[in-house]
C-alpha positions in Angstrom: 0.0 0.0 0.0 1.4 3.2 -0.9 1.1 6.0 2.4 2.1 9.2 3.1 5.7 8.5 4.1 6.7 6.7 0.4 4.7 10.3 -1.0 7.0 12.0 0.7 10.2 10.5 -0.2 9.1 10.0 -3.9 8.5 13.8 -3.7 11.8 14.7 -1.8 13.7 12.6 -4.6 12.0 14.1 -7.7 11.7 18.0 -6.4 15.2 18.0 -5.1 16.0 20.1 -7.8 13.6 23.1 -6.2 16.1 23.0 -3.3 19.5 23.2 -5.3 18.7 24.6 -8.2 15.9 27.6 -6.8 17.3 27.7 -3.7 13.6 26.7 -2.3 13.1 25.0 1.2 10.8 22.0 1.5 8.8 22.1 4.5 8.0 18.5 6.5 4.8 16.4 4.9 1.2 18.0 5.9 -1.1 15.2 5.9 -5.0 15.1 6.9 -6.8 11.8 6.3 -6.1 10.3 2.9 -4.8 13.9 1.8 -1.0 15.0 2.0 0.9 18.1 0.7 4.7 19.1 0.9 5.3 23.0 0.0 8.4 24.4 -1.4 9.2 28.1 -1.4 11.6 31.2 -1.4 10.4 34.6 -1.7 9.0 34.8 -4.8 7.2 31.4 -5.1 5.5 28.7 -3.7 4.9 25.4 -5.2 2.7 22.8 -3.3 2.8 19.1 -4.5 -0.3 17.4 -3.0 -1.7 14.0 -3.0 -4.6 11.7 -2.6 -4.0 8.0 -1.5 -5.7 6.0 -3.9 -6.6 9.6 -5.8 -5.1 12.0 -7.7 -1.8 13.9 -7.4 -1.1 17.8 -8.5 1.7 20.7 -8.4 0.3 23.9 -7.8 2.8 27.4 -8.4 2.0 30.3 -6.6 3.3 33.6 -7.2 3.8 35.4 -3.4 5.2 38.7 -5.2 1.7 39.0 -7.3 -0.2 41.7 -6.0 -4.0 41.6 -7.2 -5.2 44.9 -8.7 -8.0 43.3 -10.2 -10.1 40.9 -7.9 -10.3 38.2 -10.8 -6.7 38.3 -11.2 -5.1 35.0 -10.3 -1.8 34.3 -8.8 -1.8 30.4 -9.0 -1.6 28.2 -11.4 -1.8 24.0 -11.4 0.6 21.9 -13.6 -2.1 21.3 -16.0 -2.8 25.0 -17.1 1.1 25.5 -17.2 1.5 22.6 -19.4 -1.6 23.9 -21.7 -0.3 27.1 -22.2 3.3 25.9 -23.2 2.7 23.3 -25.9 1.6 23.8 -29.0 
């Protein structure tokens, strides 16, 4: 069975690169019922892997410097809409 803890180091071992490369820090596993989420950030962003046992997983980027001057603006983003505005 696949739990929080193998979530967590599958996520340590594939973001790893947030913490070198961006100079991010990963916070210690959240978890609540079947749900668990690590965040990475610096000052300028935030991104929040998140899964679901026996559900779905996601990335979610977050932009702390955006200030909203428009109350419909948005300052996060899933993988999914990143991806769909990058390919062709």
């Amino acid at each position: 069975m696949y739990t929080h803890e193998n979530f967590a180091a599958d996520v340590t071992r594939s973001f790893e690169f947030l913490e070198s490369e961006y100079g991010m820090r990963r916070e210690p596993l959240h978890a609540a019922g079947p749900g668990a989420w690590i965040v990475y950030a610096n000052i300028d962003v935030k991104v929040v892997v998140e899964s679901e046992i026996g559900g779905s997983c996601g990335v979610t980027v977050v932009n702390l410097r955006h200030v909203k001057r428009d109350p419909l603006e948005r300052s996060e983003f899933d993988l999914e809409e990143i991806v769909a505005l990058t390919s062709p």
